[in-house]
VOKEDO-548057 format. One record per residue (C-alpha): residue number from 1; x negated, y negated, z negated; residue in one letter. Coordinates in steps of 0.5 Angstrom, whole numbers, plus 500, padded with zeros to 3 digits. Layout:
BEGIN
pos->NUM&xx->X&yy->Y&zz->Z&code->a
...
This chain:
BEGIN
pos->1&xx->633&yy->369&zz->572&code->x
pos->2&xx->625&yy->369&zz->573&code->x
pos->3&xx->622&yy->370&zz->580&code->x
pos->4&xx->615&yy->373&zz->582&code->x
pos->5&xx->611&yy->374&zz->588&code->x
pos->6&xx->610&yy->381&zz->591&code->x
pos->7&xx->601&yy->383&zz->592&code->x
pos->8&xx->599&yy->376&zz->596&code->x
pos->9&xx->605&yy->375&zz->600&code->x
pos->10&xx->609&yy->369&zz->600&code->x
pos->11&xx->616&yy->374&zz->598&code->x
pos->12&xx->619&yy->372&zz->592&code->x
pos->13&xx->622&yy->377&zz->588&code->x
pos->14&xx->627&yy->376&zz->582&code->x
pos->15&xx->624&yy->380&zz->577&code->x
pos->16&xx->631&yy->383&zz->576&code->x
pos->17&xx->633&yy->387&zz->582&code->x
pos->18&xx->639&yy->390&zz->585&code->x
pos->19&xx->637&yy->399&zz->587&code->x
pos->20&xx->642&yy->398&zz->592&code->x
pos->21&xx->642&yy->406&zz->592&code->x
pos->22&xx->648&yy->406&zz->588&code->x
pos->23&xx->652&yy->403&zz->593&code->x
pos->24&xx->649&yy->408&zz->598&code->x
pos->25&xx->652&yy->414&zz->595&code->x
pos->26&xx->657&yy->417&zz->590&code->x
pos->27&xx->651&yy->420&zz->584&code->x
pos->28&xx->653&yy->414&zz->580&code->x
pos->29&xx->660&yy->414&zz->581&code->x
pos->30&xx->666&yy->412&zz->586&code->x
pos->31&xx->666&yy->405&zz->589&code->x
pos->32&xx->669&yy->402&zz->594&code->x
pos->33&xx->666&yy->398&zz->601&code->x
pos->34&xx->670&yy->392&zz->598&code->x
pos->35&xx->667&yy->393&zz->590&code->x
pos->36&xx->661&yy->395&zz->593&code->x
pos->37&xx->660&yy->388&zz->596&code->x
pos->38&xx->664&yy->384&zz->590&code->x
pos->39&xx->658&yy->387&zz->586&code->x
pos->40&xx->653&yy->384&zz->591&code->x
pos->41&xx->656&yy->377&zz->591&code->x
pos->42&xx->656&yy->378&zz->583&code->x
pos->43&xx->649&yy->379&zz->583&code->x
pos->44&xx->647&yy->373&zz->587&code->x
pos->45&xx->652&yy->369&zz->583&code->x
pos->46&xx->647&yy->371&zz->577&code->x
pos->47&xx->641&yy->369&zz->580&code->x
pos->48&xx->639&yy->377&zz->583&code->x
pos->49&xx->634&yy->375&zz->589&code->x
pos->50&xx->631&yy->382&zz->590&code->x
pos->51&xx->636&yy->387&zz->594&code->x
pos->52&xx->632&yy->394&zz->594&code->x
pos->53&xx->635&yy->400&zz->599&code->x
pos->54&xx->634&yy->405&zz->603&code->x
pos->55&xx->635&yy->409&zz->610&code->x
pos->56&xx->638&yy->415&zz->606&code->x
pos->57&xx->641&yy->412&zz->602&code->x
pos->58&xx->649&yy->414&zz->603&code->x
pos->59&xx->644&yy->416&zz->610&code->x
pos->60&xx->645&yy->408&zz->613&code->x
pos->61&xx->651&yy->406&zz->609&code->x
pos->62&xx->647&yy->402&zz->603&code->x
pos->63&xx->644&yy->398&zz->608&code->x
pos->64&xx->650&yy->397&zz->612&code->x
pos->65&xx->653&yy->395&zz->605&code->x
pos->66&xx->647&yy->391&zz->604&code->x
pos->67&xx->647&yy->387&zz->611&code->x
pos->68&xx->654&yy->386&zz->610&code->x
pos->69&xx->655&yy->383&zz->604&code->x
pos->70&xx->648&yy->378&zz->604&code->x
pos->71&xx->649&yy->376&zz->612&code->x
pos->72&xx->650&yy->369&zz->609&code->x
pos->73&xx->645&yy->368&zz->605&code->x
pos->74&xx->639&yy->371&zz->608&code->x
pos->75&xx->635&yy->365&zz->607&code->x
pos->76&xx->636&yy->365&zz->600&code->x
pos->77&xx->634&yy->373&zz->598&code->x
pos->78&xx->629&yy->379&zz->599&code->x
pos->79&xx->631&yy->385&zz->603&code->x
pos->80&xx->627&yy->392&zz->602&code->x
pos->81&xx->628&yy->398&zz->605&code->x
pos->82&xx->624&yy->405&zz->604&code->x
pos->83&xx->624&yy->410&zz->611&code->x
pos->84&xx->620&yy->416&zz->611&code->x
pos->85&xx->626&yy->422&zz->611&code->x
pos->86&xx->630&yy->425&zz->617&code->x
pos->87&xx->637&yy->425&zz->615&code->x
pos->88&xx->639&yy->424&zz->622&code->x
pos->89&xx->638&yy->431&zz->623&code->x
pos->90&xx->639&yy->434&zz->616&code->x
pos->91&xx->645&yy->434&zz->612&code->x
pos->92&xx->644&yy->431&zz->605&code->x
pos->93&xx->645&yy->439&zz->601&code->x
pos->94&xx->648&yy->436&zz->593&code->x
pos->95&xx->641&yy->432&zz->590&code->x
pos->96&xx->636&yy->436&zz->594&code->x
pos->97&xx->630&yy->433&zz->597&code->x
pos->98&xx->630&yy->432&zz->605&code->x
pos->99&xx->625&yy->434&zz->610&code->x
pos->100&xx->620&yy->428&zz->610&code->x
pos->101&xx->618&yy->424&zz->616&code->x
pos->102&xx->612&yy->420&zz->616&code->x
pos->103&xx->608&yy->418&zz->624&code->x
pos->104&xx->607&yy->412&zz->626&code->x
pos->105&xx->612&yy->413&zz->632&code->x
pos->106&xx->618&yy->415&zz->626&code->x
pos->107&xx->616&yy->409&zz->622&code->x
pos->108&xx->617&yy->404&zz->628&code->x
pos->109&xx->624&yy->408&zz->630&code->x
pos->110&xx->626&yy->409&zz->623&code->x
pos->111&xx->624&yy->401&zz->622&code->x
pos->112&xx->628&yy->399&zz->628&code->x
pos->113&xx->634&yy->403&zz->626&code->x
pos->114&xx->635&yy->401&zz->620&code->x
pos->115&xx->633&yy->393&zz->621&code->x
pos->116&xx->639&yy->394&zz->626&code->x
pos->117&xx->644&yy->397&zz->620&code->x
pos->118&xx->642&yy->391&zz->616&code->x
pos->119&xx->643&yy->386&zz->622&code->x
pos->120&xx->637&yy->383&zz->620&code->x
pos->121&xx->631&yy->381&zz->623&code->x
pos->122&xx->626&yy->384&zz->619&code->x
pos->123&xx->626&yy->386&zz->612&code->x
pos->124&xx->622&yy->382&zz->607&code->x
pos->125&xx->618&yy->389&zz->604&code->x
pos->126&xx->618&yy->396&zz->607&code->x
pos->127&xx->616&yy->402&zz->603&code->x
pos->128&xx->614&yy->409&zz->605&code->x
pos->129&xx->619&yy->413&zz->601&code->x
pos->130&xx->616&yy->419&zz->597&code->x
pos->131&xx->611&yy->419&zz->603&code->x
pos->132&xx->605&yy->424&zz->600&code->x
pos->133&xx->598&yy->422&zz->600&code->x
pos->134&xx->596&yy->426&zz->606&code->x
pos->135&xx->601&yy->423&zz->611&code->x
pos->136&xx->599&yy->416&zz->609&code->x
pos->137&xx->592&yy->416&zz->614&code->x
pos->138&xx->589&yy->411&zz->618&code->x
pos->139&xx->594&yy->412&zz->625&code->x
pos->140&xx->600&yy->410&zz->619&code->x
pos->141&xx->596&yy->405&zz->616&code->x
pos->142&xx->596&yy->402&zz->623&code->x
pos->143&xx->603&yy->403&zz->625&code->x
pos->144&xx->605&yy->398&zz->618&code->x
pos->145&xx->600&yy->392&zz->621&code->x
pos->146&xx->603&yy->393&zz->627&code->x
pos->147&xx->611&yy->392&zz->624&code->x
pos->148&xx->608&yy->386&zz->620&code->x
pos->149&xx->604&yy->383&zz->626&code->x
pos->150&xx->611&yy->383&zz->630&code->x
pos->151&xx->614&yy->379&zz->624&code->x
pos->152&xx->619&yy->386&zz->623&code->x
pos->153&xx->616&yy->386&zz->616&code->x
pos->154&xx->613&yy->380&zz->610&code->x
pos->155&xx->609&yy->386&zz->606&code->x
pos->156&xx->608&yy->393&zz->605&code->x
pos->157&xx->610&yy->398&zz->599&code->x
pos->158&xx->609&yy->405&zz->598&code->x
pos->159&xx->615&yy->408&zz->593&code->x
pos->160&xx->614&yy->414&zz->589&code->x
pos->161&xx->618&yy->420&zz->587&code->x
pos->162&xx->623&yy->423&zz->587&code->x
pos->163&xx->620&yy->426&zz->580&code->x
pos->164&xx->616&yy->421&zz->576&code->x
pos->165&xx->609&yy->422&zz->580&code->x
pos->166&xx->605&yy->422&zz->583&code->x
pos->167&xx->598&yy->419&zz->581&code->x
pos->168&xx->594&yy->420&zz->587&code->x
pos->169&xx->599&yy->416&zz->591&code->x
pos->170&xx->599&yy->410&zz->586&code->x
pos->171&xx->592&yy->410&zz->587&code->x
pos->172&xx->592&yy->411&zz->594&code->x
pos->173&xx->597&yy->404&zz->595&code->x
pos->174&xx->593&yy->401&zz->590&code->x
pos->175&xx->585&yy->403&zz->594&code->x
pos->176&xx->589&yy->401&zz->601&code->x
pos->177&xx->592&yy->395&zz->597&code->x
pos->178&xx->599&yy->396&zz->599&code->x
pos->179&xx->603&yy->389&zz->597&code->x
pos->180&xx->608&yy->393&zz->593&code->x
pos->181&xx->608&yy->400&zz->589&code->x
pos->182&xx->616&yy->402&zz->586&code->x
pos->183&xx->616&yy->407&zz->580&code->x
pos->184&xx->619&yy->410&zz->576&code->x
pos->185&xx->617&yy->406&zz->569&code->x
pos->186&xx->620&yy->405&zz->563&code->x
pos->187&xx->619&yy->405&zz->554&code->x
pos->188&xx->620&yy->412&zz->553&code->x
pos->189&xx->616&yy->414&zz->560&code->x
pos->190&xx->610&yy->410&zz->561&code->x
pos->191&xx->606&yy->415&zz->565&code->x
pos->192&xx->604&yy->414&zz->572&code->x
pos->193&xx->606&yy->407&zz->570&code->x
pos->194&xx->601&yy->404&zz->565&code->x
pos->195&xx->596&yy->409&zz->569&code->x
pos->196&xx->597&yy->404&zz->575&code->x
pos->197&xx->597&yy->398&zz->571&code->x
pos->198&xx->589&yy->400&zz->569&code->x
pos->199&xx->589&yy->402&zz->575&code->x
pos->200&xx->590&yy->395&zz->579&code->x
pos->201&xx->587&yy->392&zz->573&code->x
pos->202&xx->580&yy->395&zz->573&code->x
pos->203&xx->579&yy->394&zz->581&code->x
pos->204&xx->582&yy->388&zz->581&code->x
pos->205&xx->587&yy->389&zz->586&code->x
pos->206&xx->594&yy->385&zz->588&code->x
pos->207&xx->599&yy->390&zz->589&code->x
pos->208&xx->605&yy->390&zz->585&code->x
pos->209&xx->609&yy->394&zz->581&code->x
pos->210&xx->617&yy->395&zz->582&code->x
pos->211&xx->619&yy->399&zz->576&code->x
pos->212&xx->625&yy->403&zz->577&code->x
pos->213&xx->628&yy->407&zz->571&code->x
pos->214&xx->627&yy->402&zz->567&code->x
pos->215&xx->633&yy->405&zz->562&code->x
pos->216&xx->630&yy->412&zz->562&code->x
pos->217&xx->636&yy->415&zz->565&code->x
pos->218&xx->641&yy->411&zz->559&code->x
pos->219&xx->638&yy->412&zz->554&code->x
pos->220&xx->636&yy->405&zz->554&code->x
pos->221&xx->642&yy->400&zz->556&code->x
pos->222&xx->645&yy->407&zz->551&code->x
pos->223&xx->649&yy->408&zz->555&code->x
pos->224&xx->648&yy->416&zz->554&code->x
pos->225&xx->649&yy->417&zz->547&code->x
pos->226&xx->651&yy->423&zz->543&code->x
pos->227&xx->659&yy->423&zz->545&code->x
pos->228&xx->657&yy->422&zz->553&code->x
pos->229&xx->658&yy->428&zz->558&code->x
pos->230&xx->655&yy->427&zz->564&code->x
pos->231&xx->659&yy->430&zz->570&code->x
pos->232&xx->656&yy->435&zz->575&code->x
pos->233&xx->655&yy->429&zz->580&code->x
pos->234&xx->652&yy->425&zz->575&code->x
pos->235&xx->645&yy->423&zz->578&code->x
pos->236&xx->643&yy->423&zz->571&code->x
pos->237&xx->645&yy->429&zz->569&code->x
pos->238&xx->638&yy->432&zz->571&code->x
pos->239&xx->635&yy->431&zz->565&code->x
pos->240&xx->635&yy->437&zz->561&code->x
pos->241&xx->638&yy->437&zz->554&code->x
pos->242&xx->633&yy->436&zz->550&code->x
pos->243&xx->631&yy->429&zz->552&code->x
pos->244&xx->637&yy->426&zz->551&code->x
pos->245&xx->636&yy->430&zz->543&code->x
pos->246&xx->630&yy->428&zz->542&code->x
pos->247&xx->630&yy->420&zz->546&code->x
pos->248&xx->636&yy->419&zz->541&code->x
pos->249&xx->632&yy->419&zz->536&code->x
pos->250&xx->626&yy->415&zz->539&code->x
pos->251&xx->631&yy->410&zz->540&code->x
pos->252&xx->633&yy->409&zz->533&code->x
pos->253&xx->626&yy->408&zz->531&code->x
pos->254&xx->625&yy->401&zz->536&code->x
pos->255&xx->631&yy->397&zz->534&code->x
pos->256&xx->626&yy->392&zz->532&code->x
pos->257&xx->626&yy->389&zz->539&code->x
pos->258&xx->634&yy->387&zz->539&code->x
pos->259&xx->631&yy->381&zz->536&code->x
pos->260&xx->637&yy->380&zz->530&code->x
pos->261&xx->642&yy->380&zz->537&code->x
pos->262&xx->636&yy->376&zz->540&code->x
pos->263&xx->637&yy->380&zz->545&code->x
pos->264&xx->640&yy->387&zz->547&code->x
pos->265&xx->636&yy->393&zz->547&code->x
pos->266&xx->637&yy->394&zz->554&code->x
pos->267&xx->635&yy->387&zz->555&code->x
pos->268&xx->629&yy->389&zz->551&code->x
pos->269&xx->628&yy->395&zz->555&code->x
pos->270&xx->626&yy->389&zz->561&code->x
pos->271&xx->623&yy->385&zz->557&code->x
pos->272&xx->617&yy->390&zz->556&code->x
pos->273&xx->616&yy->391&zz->563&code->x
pos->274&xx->616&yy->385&zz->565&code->x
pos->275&xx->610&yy->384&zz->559&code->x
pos->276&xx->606&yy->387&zz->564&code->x
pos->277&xx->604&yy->381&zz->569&code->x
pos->278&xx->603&yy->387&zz->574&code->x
pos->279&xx->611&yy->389&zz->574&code->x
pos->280&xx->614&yy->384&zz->580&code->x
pos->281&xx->621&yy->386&zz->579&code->x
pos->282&xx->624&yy->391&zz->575&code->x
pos->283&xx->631&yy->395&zz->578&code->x
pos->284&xx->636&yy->398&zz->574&code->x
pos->285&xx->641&yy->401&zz->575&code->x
pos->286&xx->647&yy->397&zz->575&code->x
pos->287&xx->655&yy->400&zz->575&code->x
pos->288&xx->658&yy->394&zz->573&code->x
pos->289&xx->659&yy->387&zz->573&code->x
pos->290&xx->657&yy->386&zz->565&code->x
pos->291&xx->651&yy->390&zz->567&code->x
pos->292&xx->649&yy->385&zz->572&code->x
pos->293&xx->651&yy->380&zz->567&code->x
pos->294&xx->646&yy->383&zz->561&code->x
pos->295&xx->641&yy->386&zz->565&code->x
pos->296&xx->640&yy->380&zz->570&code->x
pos->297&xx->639&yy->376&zz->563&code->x
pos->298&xx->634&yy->380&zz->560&code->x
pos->299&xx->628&yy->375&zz->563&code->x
pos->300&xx->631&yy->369&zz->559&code->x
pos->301&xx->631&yy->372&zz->553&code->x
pos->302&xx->625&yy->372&zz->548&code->x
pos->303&xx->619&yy->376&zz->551&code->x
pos->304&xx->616&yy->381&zz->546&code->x
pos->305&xx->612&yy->378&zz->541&code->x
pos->306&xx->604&yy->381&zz->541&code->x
pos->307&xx->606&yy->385&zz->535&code->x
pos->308&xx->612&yy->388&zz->538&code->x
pos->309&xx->609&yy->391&zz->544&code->x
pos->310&xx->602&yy->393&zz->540&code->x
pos->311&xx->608&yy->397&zz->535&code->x
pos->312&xx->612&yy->400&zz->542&code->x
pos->313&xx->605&yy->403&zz->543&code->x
pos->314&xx->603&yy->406&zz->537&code->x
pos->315&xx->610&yy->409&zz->537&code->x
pos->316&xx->609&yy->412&zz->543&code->x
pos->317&xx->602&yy->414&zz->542&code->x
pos->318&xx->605&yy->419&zz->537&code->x
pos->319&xx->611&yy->420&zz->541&code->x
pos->320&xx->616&yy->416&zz->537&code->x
pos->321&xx->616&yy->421&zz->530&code->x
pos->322&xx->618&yy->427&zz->535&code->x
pos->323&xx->615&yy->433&zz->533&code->x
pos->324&xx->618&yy->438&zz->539&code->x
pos->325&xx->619&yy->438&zz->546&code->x
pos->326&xx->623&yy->432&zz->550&code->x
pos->327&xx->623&yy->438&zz->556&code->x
pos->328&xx->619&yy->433&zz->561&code->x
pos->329&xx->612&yy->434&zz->560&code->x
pos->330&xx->610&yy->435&zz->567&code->x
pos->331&xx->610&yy->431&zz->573&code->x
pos->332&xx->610&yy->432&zz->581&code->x
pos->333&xx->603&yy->432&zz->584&code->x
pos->334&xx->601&yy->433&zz->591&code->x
pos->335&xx->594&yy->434&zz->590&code->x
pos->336&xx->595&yy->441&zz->586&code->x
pos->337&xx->594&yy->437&zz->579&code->x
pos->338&xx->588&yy->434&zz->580&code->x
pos->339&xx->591&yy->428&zz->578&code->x
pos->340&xx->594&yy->429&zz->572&code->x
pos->341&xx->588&yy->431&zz->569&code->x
pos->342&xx->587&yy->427&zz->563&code->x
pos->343&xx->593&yy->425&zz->562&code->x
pos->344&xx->597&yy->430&zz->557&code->x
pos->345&xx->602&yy->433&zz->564&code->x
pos->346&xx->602&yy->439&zz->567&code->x
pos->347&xx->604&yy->439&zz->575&code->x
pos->348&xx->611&yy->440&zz->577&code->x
pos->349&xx->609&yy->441&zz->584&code->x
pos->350&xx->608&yy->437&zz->590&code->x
């Protein structure tokens, strides 16, 4: 394992994290407290040192889950969170999107709360959970430096989603130099992601990326192939069919990274993230103990050669050789498209 620093802090990220969001909820499958934990210990055990949850998820269970597994061990890993929704008075409807809540009195309570779930005394990154760009003004701003001037907080984060946008809320982080953007990046999806790394490099910002999907929804690590069925409750049968169809094939046309069994193409998959020195830490989706095994060894492997990353970028640039519609050619935006101008997507929306 490898560890980075998120912006200008002092908090060190192992750039193989662990999205505590899958012991939060049962959108990638039933687990017990009990195996829950054990994963936990597992991922420790294999050098993870990043542990990313949220108050939603599971509605305060993952942190709980959390807080408990890594209670002796608090000196030694990096805790973060994400607030910004009321679960506390909206029951959770399937996979639909909560009302959000961002004031500078809900960040302090919301805050509060969940460092009590956790037990701890304060959580080494907070991040603004889907918060659109229009909620984050000055009085919020203000709020988050309060949290870190009363040592409840070690660095501030803004994550996007929960589609694959948006752009103006990237930038906006990047403007109000946030120590830590989270977003959905990966080989096959690599906007907004590669727009935020030219982003922090053309203004020479600090802010960190945290990539998450970095497997691009299995097809990555394959472990969604043509004989996969994914059942209703299946996070990741949100997809339509035609990615699947299409990634498939894209997938056969980067087998060159494998390396000769160098490396797994799901190791592969975070090595080219981890290519870009703006990406801190990348948080796959672990299901398994060997997933933890694979992934949290991926920085060891051989890093993508100049030539690999720049045939990566050629293919991509022609789609991988696919000449039809993946189904996913739009992404969220709060600002009523504005920000996709220029960049081939059309608005899902805010």
């Amino acid at each position: 394992m490898k560890y980075d620093t998120l912006g200008t802090t002092d908090v060190e990220v192992s750039q193989v994290g662990f999205g505590a969001w899958v012991v939060g909820t049962d959108w990638w499958g039933d687990r017990t407290r009990e195996d829950a934990v054990a994963m936990i210990d597992h991922a420790v055990e294999q050098g993870v040192s990043y542990f990313d949850t949220g108050d939603v998820y599971g509605h305060g269970d993952s942190e709980e889950i959390v807080g408990e597994a890594l209670a002796d061990r608090r000196d030694e890993v990096a805790v973060s969170t994400k607030i910004g929704y009321d679960f506390y008075n909206n029951p959770q409807a399937g996979h639909g999107e909560l009302p959000k809540k961002v004031t500078p009195e809900w960040i302090h309570t919301a805050t509060d709360r969940s460092l009590e779930r956790l037990d701890m005394e304060y959580v080494d990154l907070l991040m603004l959970h889907n918060a659109n760009v229009e909620e984050v003004d000055e009085d919020v701003l203000e709020a988050l430096d309060e949290l870190r001037e009363q040592g409840k907080v070690e660095a501030i984060g803004w994550a996007l989603g929960p589609s694959i946008g948006w752009l103006a809320e990237g930038d906006a982080a990047v403007a109000n130099e946030f120590d830590a953007l989270q977003t959905v990046f990966n080989l096959f999806e690599q906007t907004p992601g590669r727009h935020f790394v030219e982003t922090i490099r053309e203004h020479g910002a600090d802010t960190s990326i945290i990539a998450r999907v970095p497997h691009s929804s299995g097809l990555l690590n394959e472990q969604v192939t043509p004989e996969t069925e994914l059942g209703k409750g299946d996070h990741r049968a949100h997809r339509p069919d035609e990615w699947y169809e299409t990634g498939w094939e894209k997938v056969e046309s980067i087998r060159f990274l494998e390396r000769d069994g160098e490396r797994t193409m799901g190791q592969a998959a975070i090595q080219w993230l981890l290519a870009h020195d703006e990406v801190a830490s990348v948080t796959p989706t672990f299901r398994t103990t060997a997933d933890i095994d694979e992934w949290a060894g991926a920085p060891d492997t051989p890093p993508l050669s100049d030539a690999e990353f720049d045939r990566v970028q050629e293919l991509s640039a022609d789609n991988f050789g696919i000449d039809r519609d993946d189904g996913m050619d739009a992404l969220r935006s709060s600002v009523g498209g504005e920000d996709l101008e220029g960049t081939g997507m059309k608005s899902a929306g805010d």
